[in-house]
C-alpha positions in Angstrom: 47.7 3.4 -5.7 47.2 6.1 -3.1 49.4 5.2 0.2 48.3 4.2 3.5 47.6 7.2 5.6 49.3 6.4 8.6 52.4 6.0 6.4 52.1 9.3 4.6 51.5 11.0 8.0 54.7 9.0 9.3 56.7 10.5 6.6 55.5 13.8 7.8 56.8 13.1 11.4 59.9 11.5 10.6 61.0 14.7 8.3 59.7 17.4 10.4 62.4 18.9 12.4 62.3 22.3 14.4 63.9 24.2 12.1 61.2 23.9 9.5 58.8 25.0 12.0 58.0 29.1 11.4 58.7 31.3 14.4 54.8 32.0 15.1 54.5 28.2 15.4 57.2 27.7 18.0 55.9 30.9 20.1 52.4 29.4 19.9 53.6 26.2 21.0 55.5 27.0 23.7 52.0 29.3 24.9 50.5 25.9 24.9 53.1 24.0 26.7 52.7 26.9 29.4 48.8 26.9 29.5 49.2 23.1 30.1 51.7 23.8 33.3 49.3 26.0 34.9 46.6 23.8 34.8 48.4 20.5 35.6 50.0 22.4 38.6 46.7 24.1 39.5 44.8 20.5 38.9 47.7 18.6 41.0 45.7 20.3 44.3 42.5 18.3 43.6 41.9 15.4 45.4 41.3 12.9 42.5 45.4 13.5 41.6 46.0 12.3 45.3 43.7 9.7 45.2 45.3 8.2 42.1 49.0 8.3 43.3 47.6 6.6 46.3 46.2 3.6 44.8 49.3 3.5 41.9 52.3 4.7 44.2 53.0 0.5 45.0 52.8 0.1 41.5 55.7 2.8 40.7 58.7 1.2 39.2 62.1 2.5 39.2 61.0 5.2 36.7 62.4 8.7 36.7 59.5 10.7 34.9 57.9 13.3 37.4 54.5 12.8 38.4 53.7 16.4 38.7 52.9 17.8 41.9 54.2 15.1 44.1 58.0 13.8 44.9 57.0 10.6 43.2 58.8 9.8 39.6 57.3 6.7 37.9 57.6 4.9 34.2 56.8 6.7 31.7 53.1 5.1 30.9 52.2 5.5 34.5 53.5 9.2 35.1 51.4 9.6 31.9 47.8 8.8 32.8 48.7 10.6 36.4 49.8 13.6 34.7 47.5 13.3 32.0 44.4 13.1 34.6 45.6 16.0 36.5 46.0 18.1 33.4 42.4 18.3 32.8 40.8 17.8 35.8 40.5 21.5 36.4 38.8 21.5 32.7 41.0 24.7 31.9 43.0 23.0 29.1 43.4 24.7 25.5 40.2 24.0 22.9 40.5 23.3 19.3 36.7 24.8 18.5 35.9 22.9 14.9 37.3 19.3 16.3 35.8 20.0 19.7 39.1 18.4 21.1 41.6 19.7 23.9 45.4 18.8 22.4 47.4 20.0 25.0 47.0 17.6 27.3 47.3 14.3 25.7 50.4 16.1 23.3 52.5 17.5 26.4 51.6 14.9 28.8 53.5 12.2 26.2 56.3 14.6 25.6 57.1 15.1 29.5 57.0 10.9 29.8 59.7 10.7 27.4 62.0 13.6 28.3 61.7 11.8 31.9 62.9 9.1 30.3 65.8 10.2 28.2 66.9 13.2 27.2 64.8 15.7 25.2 66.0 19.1 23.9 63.5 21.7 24.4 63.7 22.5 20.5 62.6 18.5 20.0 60.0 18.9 22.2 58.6 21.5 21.2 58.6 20.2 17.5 56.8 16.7 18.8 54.2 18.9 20.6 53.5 20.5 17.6 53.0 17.2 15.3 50.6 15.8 17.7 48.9 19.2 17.7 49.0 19.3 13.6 48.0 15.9 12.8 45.2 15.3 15.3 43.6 18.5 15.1 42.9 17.8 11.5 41.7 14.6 12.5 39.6 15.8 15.1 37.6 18.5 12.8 37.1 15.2 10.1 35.6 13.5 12.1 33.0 15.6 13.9 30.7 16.6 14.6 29.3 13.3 14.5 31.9 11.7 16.8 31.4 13.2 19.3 27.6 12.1 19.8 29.0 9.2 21.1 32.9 9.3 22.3 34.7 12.2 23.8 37.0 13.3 21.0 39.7 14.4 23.6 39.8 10.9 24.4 39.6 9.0 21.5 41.7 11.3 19.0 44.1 12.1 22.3 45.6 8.8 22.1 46.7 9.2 18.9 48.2 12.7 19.3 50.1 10.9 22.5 51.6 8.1 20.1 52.8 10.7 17.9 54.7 12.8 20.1 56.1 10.4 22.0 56.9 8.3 18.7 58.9 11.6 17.4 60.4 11.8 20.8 61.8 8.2 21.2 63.4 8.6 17.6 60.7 5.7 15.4 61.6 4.7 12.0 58.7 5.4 9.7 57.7 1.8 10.3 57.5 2.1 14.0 55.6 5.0 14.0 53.1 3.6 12.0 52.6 0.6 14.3 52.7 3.2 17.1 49.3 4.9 15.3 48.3 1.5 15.0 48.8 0.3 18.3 47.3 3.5 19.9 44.0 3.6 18.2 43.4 0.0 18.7 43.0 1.5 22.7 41.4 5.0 21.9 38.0 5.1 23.7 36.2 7.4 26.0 32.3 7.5 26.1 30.2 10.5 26.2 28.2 8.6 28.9 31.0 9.5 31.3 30.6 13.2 30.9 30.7 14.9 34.2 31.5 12.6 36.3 35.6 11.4 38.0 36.0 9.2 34.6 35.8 12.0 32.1 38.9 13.0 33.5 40.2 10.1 33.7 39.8 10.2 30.1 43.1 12.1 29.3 44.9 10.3 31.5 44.2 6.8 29.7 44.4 8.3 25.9 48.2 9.7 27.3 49.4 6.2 28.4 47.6 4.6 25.6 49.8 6.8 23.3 52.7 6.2 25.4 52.5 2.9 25.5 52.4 2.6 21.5 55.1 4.5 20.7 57.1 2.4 23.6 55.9 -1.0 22.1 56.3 -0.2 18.4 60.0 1.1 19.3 60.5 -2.5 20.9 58.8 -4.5 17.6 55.8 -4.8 18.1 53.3 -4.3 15.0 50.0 -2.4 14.9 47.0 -2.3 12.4 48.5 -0.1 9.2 45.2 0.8 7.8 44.5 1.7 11.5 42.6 5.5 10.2 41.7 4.5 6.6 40.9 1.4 7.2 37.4 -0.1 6.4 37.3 -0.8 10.4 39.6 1.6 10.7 38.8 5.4 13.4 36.7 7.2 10.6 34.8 4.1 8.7 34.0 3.0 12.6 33.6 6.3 15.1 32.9 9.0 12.5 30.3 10.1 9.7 33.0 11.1 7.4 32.2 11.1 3.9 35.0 11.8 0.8 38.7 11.3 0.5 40.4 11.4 4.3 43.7 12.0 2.5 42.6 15.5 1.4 42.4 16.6 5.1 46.2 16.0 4.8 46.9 17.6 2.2 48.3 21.2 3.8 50.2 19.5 6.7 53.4 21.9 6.9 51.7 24.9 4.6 48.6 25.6 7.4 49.2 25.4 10.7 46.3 24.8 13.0 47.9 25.5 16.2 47.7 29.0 15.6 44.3 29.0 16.0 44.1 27.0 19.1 41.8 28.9 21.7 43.0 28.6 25.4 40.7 28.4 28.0 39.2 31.4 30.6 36.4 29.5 32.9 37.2 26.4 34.6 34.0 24.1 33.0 33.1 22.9 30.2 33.6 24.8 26.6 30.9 24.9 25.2 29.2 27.1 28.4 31.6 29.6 27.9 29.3 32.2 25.7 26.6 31.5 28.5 29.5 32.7 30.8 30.6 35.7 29.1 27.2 36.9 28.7 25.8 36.9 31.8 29.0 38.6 32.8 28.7 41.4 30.2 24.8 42.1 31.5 25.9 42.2 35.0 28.5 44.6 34.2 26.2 46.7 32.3 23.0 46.7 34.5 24.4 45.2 37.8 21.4 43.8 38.8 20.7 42.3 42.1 19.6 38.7 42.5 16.0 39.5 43.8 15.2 41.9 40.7 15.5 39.0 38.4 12.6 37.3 37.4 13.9 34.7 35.4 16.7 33.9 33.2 16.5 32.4 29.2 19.6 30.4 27.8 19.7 29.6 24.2 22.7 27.8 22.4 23.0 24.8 20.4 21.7 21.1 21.2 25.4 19.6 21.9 26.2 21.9 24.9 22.1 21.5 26.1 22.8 17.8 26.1 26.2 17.9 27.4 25.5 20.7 30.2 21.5 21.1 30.4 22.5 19.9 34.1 19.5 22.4 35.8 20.7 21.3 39.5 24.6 19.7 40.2 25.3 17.5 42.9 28.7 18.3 43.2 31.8 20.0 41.5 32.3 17.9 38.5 28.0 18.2 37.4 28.8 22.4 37.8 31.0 22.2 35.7 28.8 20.9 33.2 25.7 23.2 33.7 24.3 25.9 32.2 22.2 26.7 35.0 25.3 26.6 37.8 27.8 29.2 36.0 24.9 31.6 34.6 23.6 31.9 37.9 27.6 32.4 39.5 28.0 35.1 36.7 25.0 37.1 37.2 25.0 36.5 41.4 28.6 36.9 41.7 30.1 39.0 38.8 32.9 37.0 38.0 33.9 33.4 37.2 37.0 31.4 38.3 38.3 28.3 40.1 37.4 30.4 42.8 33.4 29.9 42.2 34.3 26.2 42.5 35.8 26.0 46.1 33.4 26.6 48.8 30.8 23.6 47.5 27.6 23.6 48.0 26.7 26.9 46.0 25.5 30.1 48.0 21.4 30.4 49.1 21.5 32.6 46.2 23.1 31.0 43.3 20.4 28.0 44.4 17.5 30.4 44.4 19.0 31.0 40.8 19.3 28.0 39.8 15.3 27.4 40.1 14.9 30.9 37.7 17.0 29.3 34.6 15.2 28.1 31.3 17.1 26.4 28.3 16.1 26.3 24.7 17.9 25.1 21.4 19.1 28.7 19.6 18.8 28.0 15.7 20.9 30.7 15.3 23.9 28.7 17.2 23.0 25.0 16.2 23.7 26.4 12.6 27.3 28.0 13.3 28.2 24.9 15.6 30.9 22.9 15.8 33.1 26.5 13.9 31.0 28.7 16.7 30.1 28.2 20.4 27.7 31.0 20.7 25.4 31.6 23.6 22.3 34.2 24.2 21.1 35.2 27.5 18.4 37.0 28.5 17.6 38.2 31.9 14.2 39.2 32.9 13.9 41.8 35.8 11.1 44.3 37.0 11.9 46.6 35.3 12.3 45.0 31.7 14.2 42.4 29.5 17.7 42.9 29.0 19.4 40.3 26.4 23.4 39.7 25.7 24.3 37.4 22.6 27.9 36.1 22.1 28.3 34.5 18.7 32.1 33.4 20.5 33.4 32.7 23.5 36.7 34.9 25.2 39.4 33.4 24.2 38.3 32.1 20.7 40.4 33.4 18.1 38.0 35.9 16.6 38.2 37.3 20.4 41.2 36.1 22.0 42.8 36.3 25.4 45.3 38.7 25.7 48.9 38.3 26.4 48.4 39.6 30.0 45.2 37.2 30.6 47.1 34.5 29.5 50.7 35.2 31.5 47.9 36.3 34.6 45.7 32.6 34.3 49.6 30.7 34.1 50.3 32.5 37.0 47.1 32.3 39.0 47.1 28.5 38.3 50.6 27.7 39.4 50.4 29.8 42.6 47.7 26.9 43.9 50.9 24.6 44.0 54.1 26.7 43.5 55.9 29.7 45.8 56.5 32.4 43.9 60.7 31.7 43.7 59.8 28.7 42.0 57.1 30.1 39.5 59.6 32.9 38.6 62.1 28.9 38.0 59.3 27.7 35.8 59.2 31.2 33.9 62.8 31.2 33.4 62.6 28.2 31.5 59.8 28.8 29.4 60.9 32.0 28.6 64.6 29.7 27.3 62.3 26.6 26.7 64.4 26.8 22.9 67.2 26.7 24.8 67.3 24.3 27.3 69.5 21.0 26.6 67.1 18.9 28.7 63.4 20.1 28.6 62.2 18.6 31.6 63.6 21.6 33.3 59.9 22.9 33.0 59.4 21.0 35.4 60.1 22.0 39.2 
């Protein structure tokens, strides 16, 4: 009889220590564990991270977890959904292109709860980050792309990546962690309905305490489902298409590992825009064109990021982040494409103009390389001719990745919206030791 999932993916976690990890795995992790400080430092500016200490500052109890970018420490399932809300609220948080999924959050968030909480090496950290990263990237790919028609997988698959980190973290029998996967998906929502609005964000924030608060209840006793993934109600039978034996998705845990083919993230909306990004960018570079030369402007891409982002005029910050329209016009107005396009709301006489010049259409082409590809082709009409650009991937996709300098420069661009620059160079330090370092939280300043 073949064994419960959750139980052989339990055995995985409970044997998995750092020093079966290979070195390219531990650099790539701690990459990740950097990309995530950036952004929940650059995100801790926003008002939403503000707004939710204020309403959940009276319900602080004597924790000592940091919420990150305050002077406020909280319990551990608290600090989480703060931390884990802030970490994507600026939407720059790594992407995991065939389970359209963002582990960072969810997997780092957890492991900074419990290293508030007791003490955490930074080689034990870094080996939880990775499990969550390992296990639910796999899950993430299996179940989509029909999941995410309907739930946001960040949010659904996040909890579970949060229960096993912190599971690892808190020291779970096998047992315990498998009532910690149990308990966690018996909370893992997040509907697509909620796409662009203060809630998506939210999102992360919820699937991090949800994880949390599994692995911190199974560790006390308490008992989840066991068939919680394989289940006939369990995540796949219920929120996925799948079709054919989960177990084989399994099967090269600790032979392949995924993480190394995490993409991080260079524009500050939503993924699967960024190829409408880039190549607006590339055919301003190349022909420069002034605003009032341009006729009009064709996007083609694939139906999920039409549905998710065919937005043709935002309200606000959080809809520009999902449309189309909004960054193809920034890129082809402005010539670049940052948190900076973002800040002086509402958009320019110009981008708005724009705006009204922007046509969508569904791009076989794409629709048949999506979810593996996020590709994009735009097409600018001027007076004096057509000019077309088509990205098959985005920057910062592995077959066109970011450098080590973009990277090092987005970490350091992101912190500097929260951090002076003597205690960036603190935060690099440790990073740069993160192996090292007796207790991990030290990444945190």
């Amino acid at each position: 009889m073949e064994k419960i999932l959750s139980q052989t993916l339990a055995q995985y976690i409970c044997r998995t220590t750092y020093d079966t990890l290979p070195e390219e795995v531990r650099k790539k992790a701690i990459s990740c564990i950097s990309d995530y400080i950036g952004c929940i430092y650059a995100g801790s500016t926003l008002s939403i991270h503000k707004e939710l200490i204020n309403m959940l500052r009276e319900d602080f109890t004597a924790g000592k977890v940091p919420v990150i970018g305050s002077d406020f420490k909280a319990d551990p399932v608290t600090a989480a959904l703060i931390n884990g809300a802030t970490a994507s609220n600026m939407a720059l948080d790594d992407i995991y292109s065939a389970g359209i999924y963002h582990p960072a959050v969810t997997a780092v968030t957890a492991a900074i709860s419990i290293a508030g909480k007791k003490k955490v090496t930074g080689k034990e950290f870094i080996t939880a980050v990775v499990l969550g990263y390992e296990i639910t990237m796999r899950m993430s790919a299996a179940c989509n792309p029909s999941h995410y028609k309907h739930w946001h997988t960040s949010s659904t698959v996040g909890s579970y990546c949060a229960a096993i980190v912190a599971s690892k973290l808190l020291g779970c029998t096998e047992e315990e962690t498998i009532f910690a996967l149990g308990l966690a998906g018996t909370q893992a929502g997040g509907s697509q309905e909620c796409l662009g609005n203060d809630a998506q964000f939210l999102h992360l924030g919820f699937a991090s305490r949800n994880g949390v608060l599994a692995a911190l209840m199974a560790k006390r006793g308490l008992t989840g489902a066991k068939r919680i993934l394989d289940g006939p109600a369990g995540f796949f039978a219920a929120m996925s298409a799948f079709k054919g034996n989960i177990h084989d998705v399994f099967v090269d845990l600790g032979k392949q590992y995924l993480i190394l083919i995490n993409s991080f993230k260079m524009y500050p909306c939503c993924g699967h825009i960024f190829a409408v990004i880039d190549g607006g960018l590339i055919l301003k570079q190349m022909h420069n064109f002034s605003p009032d030369e341009i006729l009009s402007v064709e996007v083609g891409t694939y139906q999920t990021a039409l549905t998710n982002s065919g937005n043709p005029d935002p309200q606000n910050v959080q809809e520009a982040q999902f449309s189309i329209a909004y960054v193809v016009s920034v890129a082809l107005v402005q010539g670049e494409f940052g948190i900076r396009q973002y800040e002086n709301w509402p958009p320019s006489p110009e981008i708005t103009k724009m705006l009204n010049k922007v046509k969508l259409y569904r791009d076989q082409e794409a629709e048949d390389r999506f979810p593996a590809a996020r590709g994009a082709t735009v097409t600018v009409h001027t007076k004096n001719g057509a000019f077309t650009e088509a990205r098959k991937f985005r920057k910062g996709d592995p077959e066109w990745p970011l450098t080590h300098e973009e990277i090092s420069q987005k970490f350091r661009t992101l912190i500097s919206y929260a951090k002076a620059p003597e205690e960036i160079q603190k935060v690099e330090k440790a990073l740069e030791n993160f192996a090292e370092l007796d207790d991990a939280i030290q990444i945190i300043v």
